[in-house]
VMD Tcl script that draws the C-alpha trace (Angstrom):
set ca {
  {-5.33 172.45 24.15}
  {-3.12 175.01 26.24}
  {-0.42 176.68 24.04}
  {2.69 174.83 25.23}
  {4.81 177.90 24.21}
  {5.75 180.05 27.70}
  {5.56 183.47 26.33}
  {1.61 183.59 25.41}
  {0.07 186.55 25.16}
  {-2.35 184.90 28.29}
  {0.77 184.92 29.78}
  {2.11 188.38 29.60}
  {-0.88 189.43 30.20}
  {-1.50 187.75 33.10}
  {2.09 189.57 34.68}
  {0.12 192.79 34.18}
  {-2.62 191.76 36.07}
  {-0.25 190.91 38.82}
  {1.65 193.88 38.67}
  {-0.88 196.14 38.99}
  {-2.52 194.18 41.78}
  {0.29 193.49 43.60}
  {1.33 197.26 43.34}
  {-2.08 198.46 44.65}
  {-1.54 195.33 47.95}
  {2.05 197.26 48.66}
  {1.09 200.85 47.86}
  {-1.73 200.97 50.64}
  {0.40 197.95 53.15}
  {3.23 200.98 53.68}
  {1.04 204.09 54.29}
  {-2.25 202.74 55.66}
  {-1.65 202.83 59.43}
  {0.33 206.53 59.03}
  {-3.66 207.48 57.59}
  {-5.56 205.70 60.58}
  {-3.23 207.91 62.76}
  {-3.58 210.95 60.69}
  {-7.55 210.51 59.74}
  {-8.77 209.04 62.37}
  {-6.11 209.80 65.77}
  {-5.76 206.00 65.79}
  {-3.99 204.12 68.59}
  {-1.16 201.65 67.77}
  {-3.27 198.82 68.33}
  {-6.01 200.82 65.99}
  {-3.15 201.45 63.47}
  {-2.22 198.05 63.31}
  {-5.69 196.76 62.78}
  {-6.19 198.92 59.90}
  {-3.25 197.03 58.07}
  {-4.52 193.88 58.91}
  {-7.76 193.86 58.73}
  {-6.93 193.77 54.48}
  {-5.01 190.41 55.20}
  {-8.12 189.01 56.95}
  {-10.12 189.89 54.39}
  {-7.83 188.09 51.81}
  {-7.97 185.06 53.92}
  {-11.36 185.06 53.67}
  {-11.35 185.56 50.07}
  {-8.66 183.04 49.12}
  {-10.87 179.84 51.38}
  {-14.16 180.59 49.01}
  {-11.73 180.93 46.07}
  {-10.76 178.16 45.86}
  {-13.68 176.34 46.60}
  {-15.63 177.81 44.22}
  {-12.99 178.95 41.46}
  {-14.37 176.37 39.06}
  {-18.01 176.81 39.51}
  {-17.93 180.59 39.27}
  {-15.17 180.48 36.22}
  {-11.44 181.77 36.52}
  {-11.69 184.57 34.25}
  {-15.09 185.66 35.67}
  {-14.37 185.55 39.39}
  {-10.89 187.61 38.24}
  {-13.01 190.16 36.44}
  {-15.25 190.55 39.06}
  {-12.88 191.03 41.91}
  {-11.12 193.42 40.17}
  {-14.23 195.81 39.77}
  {-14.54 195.32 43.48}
  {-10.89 196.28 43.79}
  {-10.94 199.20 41.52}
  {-14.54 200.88 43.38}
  {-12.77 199.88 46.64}
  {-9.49 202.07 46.35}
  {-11.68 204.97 45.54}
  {-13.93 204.56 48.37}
  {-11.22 205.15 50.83}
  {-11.84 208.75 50.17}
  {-15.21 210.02 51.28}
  {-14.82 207.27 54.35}
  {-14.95 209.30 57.72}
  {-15.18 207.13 60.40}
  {-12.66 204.32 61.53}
  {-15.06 201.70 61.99}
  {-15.93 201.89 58.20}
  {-12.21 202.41 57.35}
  {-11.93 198.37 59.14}
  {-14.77 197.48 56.77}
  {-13.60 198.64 53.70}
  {-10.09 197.02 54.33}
  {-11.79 193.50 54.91}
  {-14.23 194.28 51.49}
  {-10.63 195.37 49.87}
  {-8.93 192.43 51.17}
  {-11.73 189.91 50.15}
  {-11.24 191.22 46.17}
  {-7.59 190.63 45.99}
  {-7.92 187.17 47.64}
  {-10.46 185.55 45.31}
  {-8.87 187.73 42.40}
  {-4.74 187.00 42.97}
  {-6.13 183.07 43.87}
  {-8.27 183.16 40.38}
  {-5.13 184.82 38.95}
  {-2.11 182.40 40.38}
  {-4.16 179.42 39.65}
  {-5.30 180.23 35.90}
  {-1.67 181.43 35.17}
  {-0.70 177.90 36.08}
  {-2.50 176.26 32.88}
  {-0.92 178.24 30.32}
  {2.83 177.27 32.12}
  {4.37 174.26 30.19}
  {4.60 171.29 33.08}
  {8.29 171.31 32.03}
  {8.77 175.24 32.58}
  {6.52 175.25 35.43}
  {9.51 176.67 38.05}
  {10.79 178.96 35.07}
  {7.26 180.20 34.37}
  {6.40 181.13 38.12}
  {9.72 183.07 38.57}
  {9.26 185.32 35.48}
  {5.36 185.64 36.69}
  {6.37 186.43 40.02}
  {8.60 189.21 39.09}
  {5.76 191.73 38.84}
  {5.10 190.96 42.60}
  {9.32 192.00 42.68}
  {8.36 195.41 41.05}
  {5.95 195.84 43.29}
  {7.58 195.39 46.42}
  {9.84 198.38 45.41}
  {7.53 200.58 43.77}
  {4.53 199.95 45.69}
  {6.32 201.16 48.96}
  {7.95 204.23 47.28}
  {4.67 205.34 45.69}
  {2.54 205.58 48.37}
  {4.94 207.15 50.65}
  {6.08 209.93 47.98}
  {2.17 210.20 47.40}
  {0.98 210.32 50.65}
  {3.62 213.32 51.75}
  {3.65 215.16 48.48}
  {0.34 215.44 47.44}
  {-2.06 213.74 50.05}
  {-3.92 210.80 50.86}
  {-7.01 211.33 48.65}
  {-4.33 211.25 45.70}
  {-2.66 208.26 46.88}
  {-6.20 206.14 47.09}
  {-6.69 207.78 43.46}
  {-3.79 206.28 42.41}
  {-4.70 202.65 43.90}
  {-7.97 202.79 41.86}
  {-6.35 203.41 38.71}
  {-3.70 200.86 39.18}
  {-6.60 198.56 39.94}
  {-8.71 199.77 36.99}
  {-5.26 198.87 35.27}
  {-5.74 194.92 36.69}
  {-8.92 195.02 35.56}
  {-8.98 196.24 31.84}
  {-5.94 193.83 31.77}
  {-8.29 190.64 33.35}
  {-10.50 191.35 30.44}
  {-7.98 190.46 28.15}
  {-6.98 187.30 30.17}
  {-8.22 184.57 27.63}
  {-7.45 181.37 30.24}
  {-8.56 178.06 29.73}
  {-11.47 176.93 31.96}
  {-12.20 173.91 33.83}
  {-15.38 171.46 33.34}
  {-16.49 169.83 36.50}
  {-17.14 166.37 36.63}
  {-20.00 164.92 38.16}
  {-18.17 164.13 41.56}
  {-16.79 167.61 41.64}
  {-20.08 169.24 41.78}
  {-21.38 167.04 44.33}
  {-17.80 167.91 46.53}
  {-19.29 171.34 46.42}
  {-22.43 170.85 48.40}
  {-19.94 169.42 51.15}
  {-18.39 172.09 53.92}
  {-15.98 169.64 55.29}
  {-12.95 171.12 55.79}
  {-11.02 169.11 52.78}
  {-13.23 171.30 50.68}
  {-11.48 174.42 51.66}
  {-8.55 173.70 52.35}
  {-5.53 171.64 50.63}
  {-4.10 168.76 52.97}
  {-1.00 168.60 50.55}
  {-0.75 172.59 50.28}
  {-0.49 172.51 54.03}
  {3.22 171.51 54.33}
  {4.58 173.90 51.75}
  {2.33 176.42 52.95}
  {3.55 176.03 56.62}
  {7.59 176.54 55.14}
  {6.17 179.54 53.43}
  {4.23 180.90 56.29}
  {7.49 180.82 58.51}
  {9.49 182.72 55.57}
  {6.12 185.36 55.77}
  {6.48 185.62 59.08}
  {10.43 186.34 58.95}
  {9.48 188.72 56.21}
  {6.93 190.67 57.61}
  {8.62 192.67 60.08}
  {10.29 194.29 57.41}
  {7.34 195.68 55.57}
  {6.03 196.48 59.20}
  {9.07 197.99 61.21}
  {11.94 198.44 59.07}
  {11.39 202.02 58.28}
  {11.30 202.43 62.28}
  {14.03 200.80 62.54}
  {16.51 202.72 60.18}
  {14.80 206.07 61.57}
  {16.40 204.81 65.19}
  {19.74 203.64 63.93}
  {20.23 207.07 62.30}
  {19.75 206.19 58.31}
  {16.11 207.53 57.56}
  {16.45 206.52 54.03}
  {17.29 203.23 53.96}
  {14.19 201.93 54.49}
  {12.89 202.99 51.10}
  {16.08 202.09 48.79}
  {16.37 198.97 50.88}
  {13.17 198.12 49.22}
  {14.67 199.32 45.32}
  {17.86 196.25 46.38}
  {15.41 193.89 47.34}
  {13.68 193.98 43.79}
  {16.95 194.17 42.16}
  {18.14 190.65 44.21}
  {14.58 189.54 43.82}
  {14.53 190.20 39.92}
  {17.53 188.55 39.06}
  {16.68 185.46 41.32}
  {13.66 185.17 39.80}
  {15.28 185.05 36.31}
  {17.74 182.50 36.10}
  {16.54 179.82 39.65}
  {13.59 178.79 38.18}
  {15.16 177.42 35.26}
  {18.01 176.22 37.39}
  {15.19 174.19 39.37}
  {13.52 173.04 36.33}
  {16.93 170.95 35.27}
  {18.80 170.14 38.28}
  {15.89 169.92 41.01}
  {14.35 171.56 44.09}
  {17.53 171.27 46.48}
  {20.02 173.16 43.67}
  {17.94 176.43 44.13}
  {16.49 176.05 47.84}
  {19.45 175.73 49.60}
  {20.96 178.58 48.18}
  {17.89 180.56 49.00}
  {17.71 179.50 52.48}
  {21.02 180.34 53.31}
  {21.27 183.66 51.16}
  {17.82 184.80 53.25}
  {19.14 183.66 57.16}
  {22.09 185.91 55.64}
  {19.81 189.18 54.70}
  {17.86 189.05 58.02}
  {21.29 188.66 59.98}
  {22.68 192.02 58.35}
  {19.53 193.57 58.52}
  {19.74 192.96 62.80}
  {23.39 194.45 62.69}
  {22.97 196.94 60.09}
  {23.95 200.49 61.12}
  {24.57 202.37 57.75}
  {22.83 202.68 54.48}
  {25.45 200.69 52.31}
  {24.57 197.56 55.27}
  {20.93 197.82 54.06}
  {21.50 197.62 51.01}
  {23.19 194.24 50.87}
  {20.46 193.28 52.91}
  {17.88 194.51 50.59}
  {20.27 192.52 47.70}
  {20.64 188.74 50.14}
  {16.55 189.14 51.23}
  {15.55 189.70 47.33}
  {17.42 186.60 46.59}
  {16.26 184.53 49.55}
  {12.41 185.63 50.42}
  {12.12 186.48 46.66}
  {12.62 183.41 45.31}
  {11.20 181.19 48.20}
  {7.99 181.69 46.55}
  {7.92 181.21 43.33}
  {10.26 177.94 44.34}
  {7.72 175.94 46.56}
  {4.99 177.31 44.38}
  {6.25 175.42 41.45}
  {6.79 172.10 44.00}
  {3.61 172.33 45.08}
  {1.80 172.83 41.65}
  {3.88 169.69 40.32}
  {2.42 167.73 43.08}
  {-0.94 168.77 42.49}
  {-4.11 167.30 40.25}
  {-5.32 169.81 38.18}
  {-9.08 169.57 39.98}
  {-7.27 170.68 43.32}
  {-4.75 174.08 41.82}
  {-7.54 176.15 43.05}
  {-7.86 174.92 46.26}
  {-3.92 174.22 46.67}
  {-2.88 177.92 45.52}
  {-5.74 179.05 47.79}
  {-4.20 177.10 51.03}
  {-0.53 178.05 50.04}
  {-1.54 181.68 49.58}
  {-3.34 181.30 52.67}
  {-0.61 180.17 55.11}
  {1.74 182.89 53.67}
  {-1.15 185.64 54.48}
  {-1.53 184.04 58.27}
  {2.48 184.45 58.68}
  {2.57 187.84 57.56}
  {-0.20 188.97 59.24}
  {0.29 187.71 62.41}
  {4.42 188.36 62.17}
  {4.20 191.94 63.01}
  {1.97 191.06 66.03}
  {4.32 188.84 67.93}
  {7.32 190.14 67.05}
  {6.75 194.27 67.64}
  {5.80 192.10 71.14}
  {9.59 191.05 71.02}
  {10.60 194.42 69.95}
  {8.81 196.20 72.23}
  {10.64 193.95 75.11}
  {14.00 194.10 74.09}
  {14.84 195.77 71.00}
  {14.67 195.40 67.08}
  {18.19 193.83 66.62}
  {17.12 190.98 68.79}
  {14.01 191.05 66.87}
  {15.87 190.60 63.39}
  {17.71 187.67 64.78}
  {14.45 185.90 65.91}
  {13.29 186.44 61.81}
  {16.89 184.44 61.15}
  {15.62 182.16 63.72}
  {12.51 181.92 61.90}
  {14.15 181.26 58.18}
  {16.05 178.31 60.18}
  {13.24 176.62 60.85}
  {11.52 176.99 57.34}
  {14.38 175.58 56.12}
  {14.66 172.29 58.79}
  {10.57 172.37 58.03}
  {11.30 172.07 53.71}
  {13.81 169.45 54.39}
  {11.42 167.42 56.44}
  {8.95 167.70 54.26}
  {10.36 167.97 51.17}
  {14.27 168.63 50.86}
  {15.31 165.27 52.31}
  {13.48 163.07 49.51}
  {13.55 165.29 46.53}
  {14.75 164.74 43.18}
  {14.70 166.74 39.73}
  {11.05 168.01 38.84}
  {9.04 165.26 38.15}
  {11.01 162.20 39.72}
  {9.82 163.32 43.70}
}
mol new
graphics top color blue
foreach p $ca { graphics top sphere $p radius 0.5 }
foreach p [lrange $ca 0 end-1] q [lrange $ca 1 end] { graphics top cylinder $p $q radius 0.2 }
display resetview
């Protein structure tokens, strides 16, 4: 029987293994199209596509996790992506031609999607049903840390000593994960007969979630409002005159993020969904407004603080609504879809809105991303907000 304590060693060390990961996902997201340009005299479009091209692989990697998660075991599948992870960070070095830089990134990108998928879904047996929003705040805080130091790494890397010591540095981080996955002592799953017949079907239920679909879509909006921050806010500062703001905005967003993340999901635990999420809605249109009108480094910083406590808790908040909701047989494939729509928004964010940049500025293109968090919001509250209760009575 799972240890109905919180703080199991499974668990801590299953916030290693996501720190590490997570760190590795940020560290290369910042720097990677400044090395297509500098390697390989990539285009903008080229660029682009060698940031990407790690989300589609991740996509990828996320459908068959969660199809198979169960068949292949959650502690194997984690293991084994993170060997995968670890030989692809160093293979980024002797690499010397842009088409194989595209193919690495999708290999990359396939080994954190089944490995974070194995990862998020195993963590979720070893959180106490009644902790569940608690547990996947304090879990999701190493994703916090990482959004701050991944970012600041691999840019004081990359300029100080050097790309081939900043793809050093990702393999050890993911040789980190990995040593850690081998300590990761989860509880597995035993199919029933019905479940192993399921597998031999390919219909499209198999893949994907139904249920996951409509939390997944709210989070997929929030993505998308997100992503052109981690694409084009250090652009952005650079034309408004404050340089550095990108990288300490980063430092207030895991500050904002952290202490969300500490005290909401308990707050959602006892007094429901709508106590934390309208907060967090409101707080995040707030931090994309100030980020559109922001013209000094002190204004970036309280939008670093207001987008840490929005985006930063968004996730860990409809995560624990849509594991409540869930059988246990179907976490795999629901953290796979959820995981899944929040990769589609923030890969395809930075597409269509540097389009809407490019056209009439980035301020109007930080108001769209409020525009976006509006409509996550009027999405949760049609699919969820309007109807729900404390955790468990929805």
């Amino acid at each position: 029987m799972t240890d109905q304590r919180l703080w199991t060693k499974t668990f801590v060390v299953g916030i290693i293994v996501n720190l590490f990961m997570s760190t590795v996902f940020y560290l290369l997201m910042t720097t990677m199209a400044m090395y297509a340009v500098d390697r390989f005299a990539a285009s903008e479009t080229g660029a682009g596509l060698a940031s990407s091209s790690f989300i589609i692989g991740a996509v990828v990697g996320r459908i068959l996790a969660g199809k198979f998660l169960d068949v292949v075991g959650r502690r194997r599948m984690l293991v084994a992506s993170m060997a995968v992870f670890v030989l692809a960070g160093a293979a980024y070095i002797p690499i010397d031609g842009f088409a194989l830089l595209i193919a690495l990134r999708l290999v990359h990108g396939f080994a954190f999607g089944m490995g974070n998928t194995s990862l998020v879904a195993s963590i979720q047996s070893v959180i106490p049903p009644w902790r569940r929003a608690e547990g996947n705040g304090y879990f999701g805080t190493a994703t916090t840390l990482a959004t701050a130091v991944g970012p600041l790494l691999g840019v004081w890397l990359s300029v100080e000593f050097g790309f081939a010591f900043l793809f050093w540095a990702a393999s050890v981080c993911g040789f980190v994960a990995m040593v850690a996955a081998l300590l990761f002592a989860v509880p597995e799953r035993t199919l029933s007969a019905d479940e192993r017949t399921a597998l031999r079907s390919f219909h499209p239920a198999s893949f994907v979630d139904p249920g996951a679909l409509k939390p997944g879509a709210v989070m997929g909006l929030g993505g998308m409002a997100y992503s052109a921050v981690l694409a084009y806010l250090a652009v952005y500062t650079t034309s408004v005159g404050v340089p550095g703001a990108a990288g300490t905005y980063f430092v207030f967003f895991a500050i904002g993020s952290l202490a969300a993340r500490l005290f909401a999901g308990r707050i959602q635990d006892r007094w429901g969904d709508n106590v934390v999420l309208v907060p967090v809605f409101v707080v995040f249109f707030a931090g994309m407004a100030v980020v559109a009108e922001a013209q000094t480094h002190w204004a970036f910083w309280l939008a670093g603080v207001l987008t840490g406590l929005g985006f930063g808790c968004l996730l860990p908040s409809l995560q624990a609504i849509l594991i409540s909701r869930t059988p246990s047989a179907r976490v795999g494939v629901a953290t796979s879809t959820f995981f899944l729509m929040l990769d589609v928004g923030t890969g395809i964010g930075p597409v269509v809105l540097g389009v809407i940049a490019g056209r009439v500025g980035y301020s109007p293109m930080f108001w769209t991303c409020s525009g976006l968090v509006v409509l996550s919001a009027m999405l949760y509250f049609a699919v969820h907000g309007r109807h729900a209760g404390r955790r468990g009575t929805v």
